[in-house]
Chimera marker file (.cmm) of the C-alpha trace (Angstrom):
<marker_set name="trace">
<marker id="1" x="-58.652" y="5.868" z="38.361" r="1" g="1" b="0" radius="0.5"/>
<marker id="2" x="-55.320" y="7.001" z="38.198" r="1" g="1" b="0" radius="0.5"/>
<marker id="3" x="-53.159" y="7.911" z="41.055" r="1" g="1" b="0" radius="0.5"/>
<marker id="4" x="-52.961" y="11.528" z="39.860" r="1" g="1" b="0" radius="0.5"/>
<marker id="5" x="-56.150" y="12.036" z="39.818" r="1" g="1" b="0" radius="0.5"/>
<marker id="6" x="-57.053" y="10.272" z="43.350" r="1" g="1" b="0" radius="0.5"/>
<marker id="7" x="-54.666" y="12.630" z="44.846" r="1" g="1" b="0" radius="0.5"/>
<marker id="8" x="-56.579" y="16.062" z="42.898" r="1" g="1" b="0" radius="0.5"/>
<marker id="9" x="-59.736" y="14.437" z="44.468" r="1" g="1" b="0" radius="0.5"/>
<marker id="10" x="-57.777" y="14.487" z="47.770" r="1" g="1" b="0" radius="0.5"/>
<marker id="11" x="-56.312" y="17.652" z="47.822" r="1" g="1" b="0" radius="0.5"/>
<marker id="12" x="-59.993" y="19.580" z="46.702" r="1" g="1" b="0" radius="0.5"/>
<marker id="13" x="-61.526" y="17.443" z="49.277" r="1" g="1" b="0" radius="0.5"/>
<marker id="14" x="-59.156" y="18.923" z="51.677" r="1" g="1" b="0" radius="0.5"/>
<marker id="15" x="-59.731" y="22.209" z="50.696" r="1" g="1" b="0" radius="0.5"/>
<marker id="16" x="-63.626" y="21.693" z="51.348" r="1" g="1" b="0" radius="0.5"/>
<marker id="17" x="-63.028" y="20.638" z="54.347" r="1" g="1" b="0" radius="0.5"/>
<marker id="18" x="-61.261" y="23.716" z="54.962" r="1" g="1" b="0" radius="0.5"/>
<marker id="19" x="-64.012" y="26.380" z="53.602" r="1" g="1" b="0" radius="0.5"/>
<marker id="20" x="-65.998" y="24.286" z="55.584" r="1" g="1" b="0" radius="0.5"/>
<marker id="21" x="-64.030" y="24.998" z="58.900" r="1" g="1" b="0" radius="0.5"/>
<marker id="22" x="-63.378" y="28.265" z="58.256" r="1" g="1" b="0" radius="0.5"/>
<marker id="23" x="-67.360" y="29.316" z="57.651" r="1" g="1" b="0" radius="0.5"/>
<marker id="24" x="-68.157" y="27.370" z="61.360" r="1" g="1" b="0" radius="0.5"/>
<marker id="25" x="-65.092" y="29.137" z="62.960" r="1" g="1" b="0" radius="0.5"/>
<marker id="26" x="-64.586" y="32.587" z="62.179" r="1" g="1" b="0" radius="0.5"/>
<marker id="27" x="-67.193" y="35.314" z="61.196" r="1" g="1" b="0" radius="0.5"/>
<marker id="28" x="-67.104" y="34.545" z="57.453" r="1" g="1" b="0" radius="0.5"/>
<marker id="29" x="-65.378" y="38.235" z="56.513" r="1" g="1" b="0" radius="0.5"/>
<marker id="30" x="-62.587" y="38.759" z="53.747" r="1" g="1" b="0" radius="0.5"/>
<marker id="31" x="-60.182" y="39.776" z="57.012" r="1" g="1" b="0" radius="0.5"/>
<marker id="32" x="-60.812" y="36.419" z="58.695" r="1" g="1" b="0" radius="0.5"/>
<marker id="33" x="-60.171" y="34.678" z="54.982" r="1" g="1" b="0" radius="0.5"/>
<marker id="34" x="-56.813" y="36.621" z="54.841" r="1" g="1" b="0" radius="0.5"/>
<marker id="35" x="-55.506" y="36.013" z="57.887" r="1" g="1" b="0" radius="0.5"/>
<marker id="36" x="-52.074" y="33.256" z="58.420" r="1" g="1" b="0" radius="0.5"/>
<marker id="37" x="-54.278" y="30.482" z="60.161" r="1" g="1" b="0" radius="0.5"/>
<marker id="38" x="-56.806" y="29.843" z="57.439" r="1" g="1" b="0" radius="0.5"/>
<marker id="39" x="-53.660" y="29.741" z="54.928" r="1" g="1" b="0" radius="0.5"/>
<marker id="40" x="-51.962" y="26.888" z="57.436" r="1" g="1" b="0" radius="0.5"/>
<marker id="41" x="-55.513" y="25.418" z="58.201" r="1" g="1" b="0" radius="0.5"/>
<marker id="42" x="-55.749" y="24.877" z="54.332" r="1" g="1" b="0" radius="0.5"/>
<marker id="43" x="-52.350" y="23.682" z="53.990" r="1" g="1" b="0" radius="0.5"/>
<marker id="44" x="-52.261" y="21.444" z="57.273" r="1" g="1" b="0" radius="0.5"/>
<marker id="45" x="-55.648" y="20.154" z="56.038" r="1" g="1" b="0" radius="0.5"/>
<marker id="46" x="-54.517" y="19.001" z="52.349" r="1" g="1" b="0" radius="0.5"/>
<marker id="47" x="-51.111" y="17.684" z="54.144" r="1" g="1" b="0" radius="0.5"/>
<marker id="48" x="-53.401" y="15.348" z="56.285" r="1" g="1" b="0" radius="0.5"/>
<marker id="49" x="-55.658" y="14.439" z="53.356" r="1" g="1" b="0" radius="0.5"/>
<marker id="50" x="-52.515" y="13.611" z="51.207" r="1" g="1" b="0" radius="0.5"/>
<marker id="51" x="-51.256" y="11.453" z="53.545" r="1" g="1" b="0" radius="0.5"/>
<marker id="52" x="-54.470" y="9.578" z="54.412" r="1" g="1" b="0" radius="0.5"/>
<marker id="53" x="-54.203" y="8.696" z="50.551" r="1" g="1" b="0" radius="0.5"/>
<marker id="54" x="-50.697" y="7.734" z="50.609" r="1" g="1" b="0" radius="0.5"/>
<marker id="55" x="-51.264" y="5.345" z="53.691" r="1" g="1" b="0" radius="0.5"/>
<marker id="56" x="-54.698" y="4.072" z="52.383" r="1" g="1" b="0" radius="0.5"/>
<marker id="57" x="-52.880" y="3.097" z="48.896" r="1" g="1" b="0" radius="0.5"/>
<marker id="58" x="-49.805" y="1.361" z="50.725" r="1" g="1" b="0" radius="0.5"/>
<marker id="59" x="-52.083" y="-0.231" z="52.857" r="1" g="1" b="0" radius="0.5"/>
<marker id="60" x="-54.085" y="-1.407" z="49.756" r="1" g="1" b="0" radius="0.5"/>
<marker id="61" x="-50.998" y="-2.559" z="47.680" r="1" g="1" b="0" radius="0.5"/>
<marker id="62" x="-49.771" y="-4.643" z="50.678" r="1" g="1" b="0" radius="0.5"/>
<marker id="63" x="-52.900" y="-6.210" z="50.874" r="1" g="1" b="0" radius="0.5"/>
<marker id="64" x="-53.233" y="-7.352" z="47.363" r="1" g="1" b="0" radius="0.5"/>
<marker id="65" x="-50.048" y="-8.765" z="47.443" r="1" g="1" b="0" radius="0.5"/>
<marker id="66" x="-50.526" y="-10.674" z="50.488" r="1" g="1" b="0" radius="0.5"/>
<marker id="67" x="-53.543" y="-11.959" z="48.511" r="1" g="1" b="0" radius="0.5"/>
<marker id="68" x="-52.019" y="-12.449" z="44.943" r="1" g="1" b="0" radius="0.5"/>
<marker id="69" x="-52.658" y="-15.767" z="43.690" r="1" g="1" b="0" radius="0.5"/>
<marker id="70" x="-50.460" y="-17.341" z="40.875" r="1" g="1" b="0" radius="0.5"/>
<marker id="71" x="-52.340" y="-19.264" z="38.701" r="1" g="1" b="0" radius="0.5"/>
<marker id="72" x="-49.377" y="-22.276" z="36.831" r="1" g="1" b="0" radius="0.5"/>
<marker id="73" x="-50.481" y="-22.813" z="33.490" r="1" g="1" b="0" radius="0.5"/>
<link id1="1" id2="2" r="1" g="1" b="0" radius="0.2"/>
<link id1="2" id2="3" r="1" g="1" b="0" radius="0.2"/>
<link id1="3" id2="4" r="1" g="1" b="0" radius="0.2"/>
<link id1="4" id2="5" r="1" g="1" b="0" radius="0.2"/>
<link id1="5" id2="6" r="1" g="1" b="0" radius="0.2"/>
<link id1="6" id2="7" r="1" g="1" b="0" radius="0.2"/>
<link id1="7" id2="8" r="1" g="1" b="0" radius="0.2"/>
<link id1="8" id2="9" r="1" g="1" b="0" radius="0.2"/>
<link id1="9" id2="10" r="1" g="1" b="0" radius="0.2"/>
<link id1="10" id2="11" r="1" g="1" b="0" radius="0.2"/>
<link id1="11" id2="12" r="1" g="1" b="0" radius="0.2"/>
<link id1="12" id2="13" r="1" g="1" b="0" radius="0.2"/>
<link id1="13" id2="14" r="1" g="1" b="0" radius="0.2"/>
<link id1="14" id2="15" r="1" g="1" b="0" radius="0.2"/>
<link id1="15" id2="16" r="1" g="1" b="0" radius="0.2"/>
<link id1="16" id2="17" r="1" g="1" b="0" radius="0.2"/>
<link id1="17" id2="18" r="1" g="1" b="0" radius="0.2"/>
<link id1="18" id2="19" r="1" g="1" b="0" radius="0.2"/>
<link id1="19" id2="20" r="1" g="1" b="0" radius="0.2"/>
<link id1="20" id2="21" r="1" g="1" b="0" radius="0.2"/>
<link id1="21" id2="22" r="1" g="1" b="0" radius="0.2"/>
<link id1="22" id2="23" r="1" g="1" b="0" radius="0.2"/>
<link id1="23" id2="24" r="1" g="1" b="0" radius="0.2"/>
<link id1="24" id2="25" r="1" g="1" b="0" radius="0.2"/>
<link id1="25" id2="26" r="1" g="1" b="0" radius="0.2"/>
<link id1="26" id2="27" r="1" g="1" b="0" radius="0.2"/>
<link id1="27" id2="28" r="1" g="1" b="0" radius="0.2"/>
<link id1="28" id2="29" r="1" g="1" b="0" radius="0.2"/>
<link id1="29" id2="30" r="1" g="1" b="0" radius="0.2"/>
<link id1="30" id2="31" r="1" g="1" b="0" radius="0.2"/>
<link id1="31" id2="32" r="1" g="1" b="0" radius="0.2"/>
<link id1="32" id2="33" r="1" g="1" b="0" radius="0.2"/>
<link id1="33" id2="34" r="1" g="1" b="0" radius="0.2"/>
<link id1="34" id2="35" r="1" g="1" b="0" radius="0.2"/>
<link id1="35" id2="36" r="1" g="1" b="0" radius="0.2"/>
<link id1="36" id2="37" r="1" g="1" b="0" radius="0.2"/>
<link id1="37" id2="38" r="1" g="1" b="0" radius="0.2"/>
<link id1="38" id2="39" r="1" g="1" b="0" radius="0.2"/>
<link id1="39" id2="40" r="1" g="1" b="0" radius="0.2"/>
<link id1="40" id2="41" r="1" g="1" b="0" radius="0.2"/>
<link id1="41" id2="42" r="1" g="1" b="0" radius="0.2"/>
<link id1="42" id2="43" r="1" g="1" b="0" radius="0.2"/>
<link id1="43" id2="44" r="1" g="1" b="0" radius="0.2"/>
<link id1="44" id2="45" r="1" g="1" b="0" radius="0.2"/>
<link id1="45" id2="46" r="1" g="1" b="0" radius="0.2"/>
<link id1="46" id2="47" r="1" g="1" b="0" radius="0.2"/>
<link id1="47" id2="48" r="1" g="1" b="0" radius="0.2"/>
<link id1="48" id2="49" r="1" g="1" b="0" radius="0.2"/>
<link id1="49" id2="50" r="1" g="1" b="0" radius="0.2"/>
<link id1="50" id2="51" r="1" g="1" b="0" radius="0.2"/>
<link id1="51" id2="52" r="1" g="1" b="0" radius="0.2"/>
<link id1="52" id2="53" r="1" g="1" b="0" radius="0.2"/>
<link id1="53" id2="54" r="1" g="1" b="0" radius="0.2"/>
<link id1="54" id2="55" r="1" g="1" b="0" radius="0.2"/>
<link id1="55" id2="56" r="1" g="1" b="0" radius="0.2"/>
<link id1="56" id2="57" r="1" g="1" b="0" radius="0.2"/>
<link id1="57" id2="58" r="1" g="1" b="0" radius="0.2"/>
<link id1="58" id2="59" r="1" g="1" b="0" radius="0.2"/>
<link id1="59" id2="60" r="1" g="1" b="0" radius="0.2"/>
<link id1="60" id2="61" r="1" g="1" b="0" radius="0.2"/>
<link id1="61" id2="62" r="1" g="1" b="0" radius="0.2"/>
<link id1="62" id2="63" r="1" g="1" b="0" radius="0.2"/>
<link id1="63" id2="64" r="1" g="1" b="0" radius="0.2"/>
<link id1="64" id2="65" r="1" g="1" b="0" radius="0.2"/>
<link id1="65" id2="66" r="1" g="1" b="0" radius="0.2"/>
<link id1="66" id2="67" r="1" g="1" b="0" radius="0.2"/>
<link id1="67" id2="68" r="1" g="1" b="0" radius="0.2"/>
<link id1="68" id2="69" r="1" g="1" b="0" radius="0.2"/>
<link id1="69" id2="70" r="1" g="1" b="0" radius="0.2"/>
<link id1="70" id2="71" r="1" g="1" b="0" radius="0.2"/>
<link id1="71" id2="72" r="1" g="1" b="0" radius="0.2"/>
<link id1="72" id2="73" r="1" g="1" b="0" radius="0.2"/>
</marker_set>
């Protein structure tokens, strides 16, 4: 997978997590969907997301080169 593509996957997981919040904490109505806190509960929620990803690839990269192994030929 590409990093584009882990990051979509990020961001619409985000965004799930969000409709998810929003149907368990408001009364599910068009007004409540509308309203300035589920637009920064979406955005704070793909900001997190997007930064798990970032840290969990850094944290990935370091380790494989920590681990890389030259082979002499």
């Amino acid at each position: 997978m590409n990093r584009i593509t882990i990051t979509l996957a990020g961001v619409s997981s985000a965004l799930i997590l969000d409709e998810l919040v929003y149907l368990m904490g408001t009364d599910g109505s068009d007004a409540a969907y509308l309203t300035s806190i589920s637009f920064w509960g979406a955005a704070g929620l793909t900001i997190f997301v997007l930064l798990l990803i970032v840290g969990v690839y850094y944290e990935r990269s370091k380790l494989n080169k920590r681990h890389h192994v030259r082979i002499k030929r």
